[in-house]
N, C-alpha and C positions, 0 to 999 in steps of 0.2 A: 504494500500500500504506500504511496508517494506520501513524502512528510507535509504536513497540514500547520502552519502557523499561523498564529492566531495574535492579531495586532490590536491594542487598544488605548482610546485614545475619546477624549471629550470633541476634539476638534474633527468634524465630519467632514471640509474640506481636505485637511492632512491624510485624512483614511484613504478618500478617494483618488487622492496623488501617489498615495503609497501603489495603494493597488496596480496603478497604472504603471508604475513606475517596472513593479514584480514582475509584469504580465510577460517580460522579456526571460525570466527563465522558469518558467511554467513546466517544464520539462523537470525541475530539479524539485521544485516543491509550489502548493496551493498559499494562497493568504486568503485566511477569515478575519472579520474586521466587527467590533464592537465598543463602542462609544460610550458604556461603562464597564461600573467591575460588577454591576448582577448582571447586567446580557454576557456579558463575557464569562460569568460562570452558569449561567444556562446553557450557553455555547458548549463548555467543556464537559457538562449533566450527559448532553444529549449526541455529541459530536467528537470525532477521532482528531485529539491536536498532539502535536510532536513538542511546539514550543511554544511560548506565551512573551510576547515581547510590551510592554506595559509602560503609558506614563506615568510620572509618581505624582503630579498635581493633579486631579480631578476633582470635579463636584461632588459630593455624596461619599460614596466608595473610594479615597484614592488609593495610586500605586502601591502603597504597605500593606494596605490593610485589604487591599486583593493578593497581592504575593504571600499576605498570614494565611487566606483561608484556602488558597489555591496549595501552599506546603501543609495544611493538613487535610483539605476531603483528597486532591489528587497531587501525590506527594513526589511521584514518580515524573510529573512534568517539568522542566526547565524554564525558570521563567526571567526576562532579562528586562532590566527597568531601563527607559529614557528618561531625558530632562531638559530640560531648557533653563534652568535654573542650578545651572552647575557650581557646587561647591564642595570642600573636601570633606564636611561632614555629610554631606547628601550621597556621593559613592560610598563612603563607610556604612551609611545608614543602609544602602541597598543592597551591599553587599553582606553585610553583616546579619541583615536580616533574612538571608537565604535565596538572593538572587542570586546567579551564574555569571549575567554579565551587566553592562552598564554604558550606555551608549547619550552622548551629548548630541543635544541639536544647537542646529543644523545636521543634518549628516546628508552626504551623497546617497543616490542609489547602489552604487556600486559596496559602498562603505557600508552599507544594510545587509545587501548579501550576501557580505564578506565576512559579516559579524554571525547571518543564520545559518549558513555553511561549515564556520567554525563548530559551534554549538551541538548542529545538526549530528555534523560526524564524529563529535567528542562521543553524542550517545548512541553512534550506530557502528561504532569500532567494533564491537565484535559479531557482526553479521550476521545474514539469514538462514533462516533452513524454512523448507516448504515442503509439506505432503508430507510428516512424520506423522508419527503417533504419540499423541502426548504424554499417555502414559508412561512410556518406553523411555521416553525422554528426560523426563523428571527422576524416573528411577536409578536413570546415568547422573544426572546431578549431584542424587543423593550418595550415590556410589562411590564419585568422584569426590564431593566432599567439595564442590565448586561452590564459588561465591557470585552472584547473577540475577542479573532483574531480565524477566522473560515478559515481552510485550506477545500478550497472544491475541491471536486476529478470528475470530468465525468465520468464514469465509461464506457461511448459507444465511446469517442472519446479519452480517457486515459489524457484528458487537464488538467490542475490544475489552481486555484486562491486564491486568500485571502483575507476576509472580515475583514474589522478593525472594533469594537467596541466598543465607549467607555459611558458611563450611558446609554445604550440604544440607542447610536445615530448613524449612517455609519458616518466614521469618513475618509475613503477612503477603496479602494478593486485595488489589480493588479493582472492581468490575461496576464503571459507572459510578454511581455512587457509596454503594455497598464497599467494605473494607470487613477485612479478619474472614473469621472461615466461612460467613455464608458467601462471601465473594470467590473465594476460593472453591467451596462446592459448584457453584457458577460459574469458575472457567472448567471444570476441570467436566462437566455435563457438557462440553461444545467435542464434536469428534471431529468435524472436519475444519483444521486450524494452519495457519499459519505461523513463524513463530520468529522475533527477532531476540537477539542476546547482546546483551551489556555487559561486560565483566566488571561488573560494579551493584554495587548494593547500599540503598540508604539507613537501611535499620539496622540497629545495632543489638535490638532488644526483639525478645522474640515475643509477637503481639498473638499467634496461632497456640493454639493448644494442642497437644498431640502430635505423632509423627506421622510422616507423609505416605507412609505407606496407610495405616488406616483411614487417611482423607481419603486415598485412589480408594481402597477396598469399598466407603461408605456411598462417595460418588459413581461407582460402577455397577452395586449393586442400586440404586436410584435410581440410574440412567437404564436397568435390564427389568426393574419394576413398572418405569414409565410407559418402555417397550410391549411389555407383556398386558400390561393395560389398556395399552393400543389397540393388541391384536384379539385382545375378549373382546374388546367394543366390534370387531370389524367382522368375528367369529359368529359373535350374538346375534348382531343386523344382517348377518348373511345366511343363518341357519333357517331351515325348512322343511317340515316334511309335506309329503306331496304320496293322498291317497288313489287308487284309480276309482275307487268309489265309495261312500258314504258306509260307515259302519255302523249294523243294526246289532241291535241284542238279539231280536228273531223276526222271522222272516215267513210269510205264508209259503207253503208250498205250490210248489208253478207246476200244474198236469203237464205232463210230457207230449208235445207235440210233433208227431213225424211226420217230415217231413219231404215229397217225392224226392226219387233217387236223383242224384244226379252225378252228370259224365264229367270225373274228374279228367283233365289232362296230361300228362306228365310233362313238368318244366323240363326244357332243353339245358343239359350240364351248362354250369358256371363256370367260366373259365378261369383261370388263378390267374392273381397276378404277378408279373414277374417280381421275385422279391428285389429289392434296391440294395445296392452294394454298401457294406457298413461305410460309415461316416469317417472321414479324413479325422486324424486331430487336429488340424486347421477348420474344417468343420463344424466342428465338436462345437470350439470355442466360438465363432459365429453366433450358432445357434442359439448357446445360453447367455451369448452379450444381447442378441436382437430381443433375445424374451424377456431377459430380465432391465433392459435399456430404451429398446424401441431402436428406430430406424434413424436418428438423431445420436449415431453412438460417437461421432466424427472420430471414428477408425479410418485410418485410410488404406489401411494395407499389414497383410498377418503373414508374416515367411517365418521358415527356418532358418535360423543364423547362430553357427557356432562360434563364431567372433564372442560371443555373451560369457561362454564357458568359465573364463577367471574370473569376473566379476562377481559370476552366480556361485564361486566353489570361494572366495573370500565375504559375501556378504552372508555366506551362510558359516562360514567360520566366528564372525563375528554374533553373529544369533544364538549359535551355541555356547559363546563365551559369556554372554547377558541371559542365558537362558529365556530367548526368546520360542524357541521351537523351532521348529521346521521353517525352511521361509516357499512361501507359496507362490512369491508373485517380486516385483522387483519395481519402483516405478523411479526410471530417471529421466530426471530434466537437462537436457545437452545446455541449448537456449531456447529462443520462443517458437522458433520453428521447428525444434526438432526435442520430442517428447516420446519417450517408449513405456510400455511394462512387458519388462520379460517375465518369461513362464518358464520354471524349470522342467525336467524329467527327460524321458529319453533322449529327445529329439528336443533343443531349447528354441521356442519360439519367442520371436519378439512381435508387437506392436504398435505399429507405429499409429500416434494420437493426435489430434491438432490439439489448441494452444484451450479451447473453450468444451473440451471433449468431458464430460461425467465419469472424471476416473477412477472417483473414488468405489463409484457406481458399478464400473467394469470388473473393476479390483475383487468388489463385494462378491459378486457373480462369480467369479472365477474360481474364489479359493474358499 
C-alpha cells in the first residue's frame, strides 16, 4: 500500500498549495489534508496514514496537544510539527514532546519531500513480505526473539493494525482505534494480509497479557467457530426433504382394476458410451480451480517445469525446520508481471497468474 500522509494545518489556502505542490511525486506517496486536530484524528479513526506532518499554532486543538493524543490512541504513527514561529524553545518543545521531526516555514516543495522521504524510509527500512501466513510469521518472531512493529494490511476489507514486538514478546497491537489484546485478536482474525517490518519497537513495557502463542491458539479457534457458524446457517437454509407423495396413516383400499393387455415393444440396445480417457494432472488442477474459482481465475497458463525443483526441495527444508508440515503449494512473486504457484509431486507444475488473479482462492483449492 503507497504511504499516505496526512498534512494539517488551520490555513486552507497553505493545504491546497501543499497539495498541489505533492501532486508531482504521487508515484512515491498520497497527501491527506485537515484543517484541525479533530478532523485530523477522524482522518487517522477511519483512514490508513504513514505520517502526520502538523502545525503547532492552531485554533482549538493545537500542534501538542494533537501530537499528545495522536502518541497515545495511534502511537505507532510518526508525527513531524511545522512553524512559522521559530524559536529554540519551540523545537525542544516538539521534539521533546514526541515529534520525529520539525520543519520551519517557509519551506520549498522540494524541502517537504525531502523531509517525508527521510521519515518515510527511517520506518520502512526493514521491508515487505506479501502472501505469508501470519500465523507462521509471528511464531518466527517469537522464535527468533526479534524486536519489531508489524504494520498489517487486510487486503479483502482494506483494515490496517500494528503488532509491537519486543525480544520476541507482543508487547501491545492497535487496530483502529482499539489497543491491547482485543486489537490484537482483531488483527490476528484477518487471513489474507499483507505485512510491512520495522526493526524497531516503541514499548518498552508489556501492555498484552499472556503469550503469543495462546493469542494465535484463542484467535484460531474464533476465527474456525465463526467458520463453522457460517456453514450451519448455509446447511440449515439449504436443507430439504422432498416426498413423492403425501403420507397417510391409512388409506382405503383401491379394487384392483385390469386392465386390456397390451403389446409391449422391446427397446433397441443402448449403446455405451465411449468411456473418456483419465484426466491429465494439468487437468486435474483446471478443473478444481474452475469449480472452486469460476472462469475469472486469471491463470494464464499451467506447464511442467523442473526449473522449480531446488526451490520446492529448500522451501520444504525450511517447513520442516519450523515445523510447518508438508508444503502443498508455493506462491512466488518474481515482479508484477510475472507471479507463479508451484505444485509439488511427481511431475512439479507451475502456474503462471496475473497480477489481480484470487490466489489465495487457487491456493485454497488446490491443497
Amino acid at each position: 500500500m503507497k504511504p499516505n500522509v496526512l498534512i494539517v494545518d488551520d490555513d486552507a489556502a497553505f493545504l491546497r498549495l501543499i497539495q498541489k505542490d505533492m501532486e508531482v511525486f504521487a508515484d512515491s506517496f498520497s497527501i491527506s489534508i485537515a484543517e484541525s486536530g479533530n478532523v485530523a484524528l477522524e482522518i487517522l479513526e477511519n483512514t490508513y496514514v504513514s505520517l502526520v506532518i502538523s502545525d503547532m499554532r492552531m485554533p482549538g486543538m493545537d500542534g501538542l496537544e494533537l501530537l499528545a493524543s495522536i502518541l497515545n490512541m495511534f502511537p505507532d504513527i510518526p508525527v513531524c510539527m511545522m512553524t512559522s514561529y521559530d524559536k529554540p524553545k519551540t523545537e525542544e518543545a516538539a521534539l521533546g514532546g514526541g515529534a520525529v521531526g520539525y520543519l520551519k516555514k517557509p519551506f520549498t516543495a522540494i524541502e517537504l519531500f525531502a523531509q517525508i522521504t527521510k521519515m518515510l524510509n527511517k520506518r520502512a527500512d526493514g521491508g515487505s513480505l506479501h502472501n505469508v501466513t501470519l500465523e507462521t510469521f509471528l511464531q518466527l518472531i517469537e522464535m527468533e526473539q526479534q524486536t519489531s512493529t508489524l504494520r498489517v494490511i487486510d487486503k479483502k476489507d482494506k483494515k490496517s493494525g500494528v503488532l509491537f514486538f519486543r525480544n520476541g514478546e507482543l508487547m501491545n497491537a492497535r487496530s483502529g482505534m482499539k489497543q491491547g489484546k482485543d486489537a490484537a485478536y482483531e488483527i490476528l482474525s484477518w487471513s489474507n494480509v499483507s505485512l510491512t517490518i520495522e526493526h524497531d519497537c516503541i514499548f518498552k513495557e508489556k501492555l498484552i497479557d499472556g503469550d503469543l502463542q495462546a493469542l494465535l491458539l484463542d484467535a484460531m479457534r474464533a476465527k474456525d467457530e465463526i467458520a463453522g457458524e457460517f456453514e450451519a446457517e448455509e446447511d440449515d437454509a439449504g436443507s430439504e426433504i422432498l416426498l413423492d407423495a403425501p403420507i397417510e396413516e391409512s388409506q382405503p383400499e383401491i379394487p384392483e382394476i385390469k386392465a386390456p393387455p397390451v403389446e409391449i415393444k422391446a427397446k433397441p440396445p443402448v449403446e455405451k458410451k465411449a468411456e473418456l480417457p483419465p484426466m491429465t494432472p494439468i487437468e486435474k488442477i483446471r478443473h478444481k480451480i474452475k469449480a472452486a474459482v469460476g472462469a475469472r481465475d486469471g491463470i494464464s497458463d499451467i506447464f511442467a517445469d523442473a526449473s522449480w525443483d531446488g526451490l520446492i526441495v529448500q522451501a520444504s527444508n525450511i517447513g520442516e525446520a519450523i515445523n510447518c508440515g508438508r508444503l502443498n503449494a508455493l506462491y512466488v512473486h518474481k515482479d508484477r508481471n510475472e507471479q507463479f504457484i508451484v505444485i509439488p509431486g511427481p511431475e512439479t507444475l507451475a502456474i503462471t497468474i496475473s497480477q489481480d488473479s484470487p490466489r489465495d482462492r487457487i491456493i485454497a483449492a488446490l491443497v
